[in-house]
N, C-alpha and C positions, 0 to 999 in steps of 0.2 A: 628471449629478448622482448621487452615491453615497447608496442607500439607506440608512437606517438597520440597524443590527445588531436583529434578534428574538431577543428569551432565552423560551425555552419553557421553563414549570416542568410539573414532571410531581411524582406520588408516591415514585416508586422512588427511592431512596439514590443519593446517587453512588458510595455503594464497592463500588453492586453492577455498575458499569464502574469501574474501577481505571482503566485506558487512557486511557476518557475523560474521566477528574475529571484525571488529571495535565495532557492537557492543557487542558480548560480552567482550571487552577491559573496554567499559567505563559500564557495568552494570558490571564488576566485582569491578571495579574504586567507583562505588555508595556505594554498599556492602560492601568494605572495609572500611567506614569513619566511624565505629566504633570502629572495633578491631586497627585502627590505631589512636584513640582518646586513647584508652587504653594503646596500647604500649605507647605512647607520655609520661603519666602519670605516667605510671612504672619506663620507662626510668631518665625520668628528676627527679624525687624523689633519686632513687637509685645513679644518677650521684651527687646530690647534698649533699646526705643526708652522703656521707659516704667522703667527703671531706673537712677538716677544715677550710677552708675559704668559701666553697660553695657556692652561686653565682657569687662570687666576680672573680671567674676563668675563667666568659664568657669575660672579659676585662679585666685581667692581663695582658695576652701576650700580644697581640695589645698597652697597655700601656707603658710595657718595651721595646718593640720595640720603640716606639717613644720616650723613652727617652732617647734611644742607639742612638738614628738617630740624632737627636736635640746633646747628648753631642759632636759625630763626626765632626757634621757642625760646633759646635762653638769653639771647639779644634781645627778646622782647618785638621783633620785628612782628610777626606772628603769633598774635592767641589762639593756641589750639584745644584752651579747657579741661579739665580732667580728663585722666585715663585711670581704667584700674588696674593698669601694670605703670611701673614705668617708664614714662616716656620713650628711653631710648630704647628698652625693647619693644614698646608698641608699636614705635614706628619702623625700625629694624626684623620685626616680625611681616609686618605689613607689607614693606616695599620689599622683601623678598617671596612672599606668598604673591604679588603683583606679578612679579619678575614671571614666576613659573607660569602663569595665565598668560601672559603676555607671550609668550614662547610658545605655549599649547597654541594660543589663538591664530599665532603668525606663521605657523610651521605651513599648514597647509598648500600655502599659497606659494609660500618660497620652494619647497621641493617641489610645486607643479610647474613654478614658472624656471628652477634651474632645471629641469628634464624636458624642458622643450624640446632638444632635437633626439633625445631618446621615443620620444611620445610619436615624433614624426617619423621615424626609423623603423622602431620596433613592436613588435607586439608583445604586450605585456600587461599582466593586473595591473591597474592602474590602483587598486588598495596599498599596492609596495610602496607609493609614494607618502600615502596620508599614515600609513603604520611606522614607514622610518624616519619620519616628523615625531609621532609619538614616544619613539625609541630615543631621537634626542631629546626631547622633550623633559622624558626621565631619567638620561643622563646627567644634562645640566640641573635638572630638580636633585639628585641626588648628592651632588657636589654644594649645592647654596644649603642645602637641609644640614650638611656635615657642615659647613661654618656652623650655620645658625645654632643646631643645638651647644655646638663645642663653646659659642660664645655666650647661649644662656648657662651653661655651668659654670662659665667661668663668674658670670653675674648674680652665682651664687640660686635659680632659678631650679625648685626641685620638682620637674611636671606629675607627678608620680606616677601611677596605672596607665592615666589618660594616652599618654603619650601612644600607647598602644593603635590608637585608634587615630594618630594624627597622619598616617599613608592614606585612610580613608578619604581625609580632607582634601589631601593632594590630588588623589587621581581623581575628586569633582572636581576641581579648579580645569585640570586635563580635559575632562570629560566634556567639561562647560566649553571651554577653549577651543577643543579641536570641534566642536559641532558649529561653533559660531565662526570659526577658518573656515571650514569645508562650505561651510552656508556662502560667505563672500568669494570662495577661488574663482568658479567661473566667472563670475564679474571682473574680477582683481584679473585674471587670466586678457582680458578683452582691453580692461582700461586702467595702466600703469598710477593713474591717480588713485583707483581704490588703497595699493600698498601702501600710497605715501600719506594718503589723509586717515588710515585708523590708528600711527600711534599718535598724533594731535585729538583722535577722538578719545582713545582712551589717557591719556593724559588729565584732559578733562573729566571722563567719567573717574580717573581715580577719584577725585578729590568733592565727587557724589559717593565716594565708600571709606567704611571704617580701616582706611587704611594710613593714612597721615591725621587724618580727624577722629575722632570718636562720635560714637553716637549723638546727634542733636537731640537735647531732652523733647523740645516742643518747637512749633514753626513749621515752614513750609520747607525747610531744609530737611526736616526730622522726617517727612512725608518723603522727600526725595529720596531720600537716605534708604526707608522702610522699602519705598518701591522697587529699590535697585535689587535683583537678584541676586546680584555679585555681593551685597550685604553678607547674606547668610552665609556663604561660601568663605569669606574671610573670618567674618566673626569665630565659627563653628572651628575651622582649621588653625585658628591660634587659640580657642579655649582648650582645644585637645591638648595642644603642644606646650601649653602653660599652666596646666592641671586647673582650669576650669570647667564650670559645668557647661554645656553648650543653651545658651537660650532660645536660640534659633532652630531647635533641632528639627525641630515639625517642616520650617519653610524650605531648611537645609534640604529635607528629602523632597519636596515637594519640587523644588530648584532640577534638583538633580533626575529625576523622573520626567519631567519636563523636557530637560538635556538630552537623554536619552532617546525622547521620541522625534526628537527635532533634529539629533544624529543620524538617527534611520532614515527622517524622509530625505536628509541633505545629501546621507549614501547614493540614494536611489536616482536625487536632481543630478549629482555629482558623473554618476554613472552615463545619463542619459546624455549629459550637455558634450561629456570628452570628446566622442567622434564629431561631433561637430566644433567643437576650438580647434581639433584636431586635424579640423581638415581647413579652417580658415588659418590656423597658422600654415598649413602646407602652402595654401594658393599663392 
């Protein structure tokens, strides 16, 4: 009969072992990919099961958006300049590549702030929260990706090979998303305004990415445009999925490398900040 695991708390920091906070980071990370199979399972039942159209919600929005965008451009209400696909699938591409960022970014914070009184309760990786965010994540990405391609075929749209390589694109949008969630939770955790002020921020930053616009040839929009990291990540993941070359590939990895490192240290803030929201939510 296999004893139980003893966690010994002491005073000392963990950053004052680096070694031994990384690994116990990813042996909590191991540990976690049950209970965070289960939340997954809870969660996506309970979101689907108690809404009348239920699945059909992971691609509603993303769809009315584009058909907001598309009547703009052809009423004329809206100049949105060439594209080199078109239109409807540029921007049908776009605001569903949005969609799953937008999911990755916000997951974090909503499964920390719905396990409140589990957090208070129990003891438990706290990775199980930010990995069955990911898990839905790529659930609902996998449902908007089955429209999406089903409706570029129908559009007659042949991606060829590329397409191969268009998962890659997904899981940087993820990658990007969840580091830039986990970066905001503890704050978002403290102050109920953080949730509500970042989809008005990203609302805005859409429309700094080639997601309803295209490229600005020249200007100070075209500089904005360039500086947005979220740029590359969109471009690259609908060149894949549209059998184009990617032009961005160099900043695409660069973006993503970037992500990556700013994942690990937000782990790390993530980890330290818990016991103590931890214990002012208790008070």
């Amino acid at each position: 009969m296999n004893e139980p695991a003893i966690s010994v708390y002491t005073s000392d920091s963990s950053l004052s072992n680096p070694f031994k906070m990384v690994r116990e980071m990813f042996r909590d990370l191991f540990a976690s990919r049950e209970l965070a199979w289960r939340l997954t399972v809870r969660d996506i039942r309970a979101q689907y099961r108690q809404a009348f159209l239920g699945i059909l919600w992971a691609f509603i929005l993303p769809l009315a958006n584009t058909v907001t965008w598309i009547f703009l451009s052809r009423a004329g209400i809206v100049s949105v300049g060439e594209t080199v696909l078109p239109y409807p699938i540029y921007v049908f591409t776009g605001t569903m590549l949005w969609a799953i960022l937008m999911d990755a970014m916000t997951a974090p914070l909503q499964q920390t702030n719905a396990a409140r009184g589990m957090l208070a309760k129990l003891n438990f990786p706290r990775e199980a929260l930010v990995v069955s965010g990911i898990y839905q994540t790529l659930f609902n990405a996998g449902i908007k990706i089955a429209l999406l391609i089903g409706a570029l075929i129908l559009l007659g749209m042949n991606p060829g090979w590329n397409v191969l390589l268009f998962p890659l694109g997904i899981l940087s949008l993820i990658l990007v998303g969840t580091a830039i969630g986990l970066l905001i939770t503890p704050v978002g955790m403290l102050y109920t305004d953080v949730g509500r002020a970042l989809p008005l921020l990203m609302q805005f930053l859409m429309y700094l990415s080639p997601v309803v616009f295209p490229m600005p040839k020249e200007g100070w929009a075209a500089t904005l445009f360039m500086i947005n990291p979220l740029t590359p990540l969109i471009l690259t993941a609908r060149d894949w999925l549209t059998g184009f070359s990617p032009e961005f590939l160099g900043y695409f990895l660069l973006v993503n490398a970037a992500a990556l490192a700013l994942l690990l240290a937000v782990w790390v803030a993530y980890r330290l900040a818990m016991p103590i929201l931890i214990e002012r939510m208790s008070a």
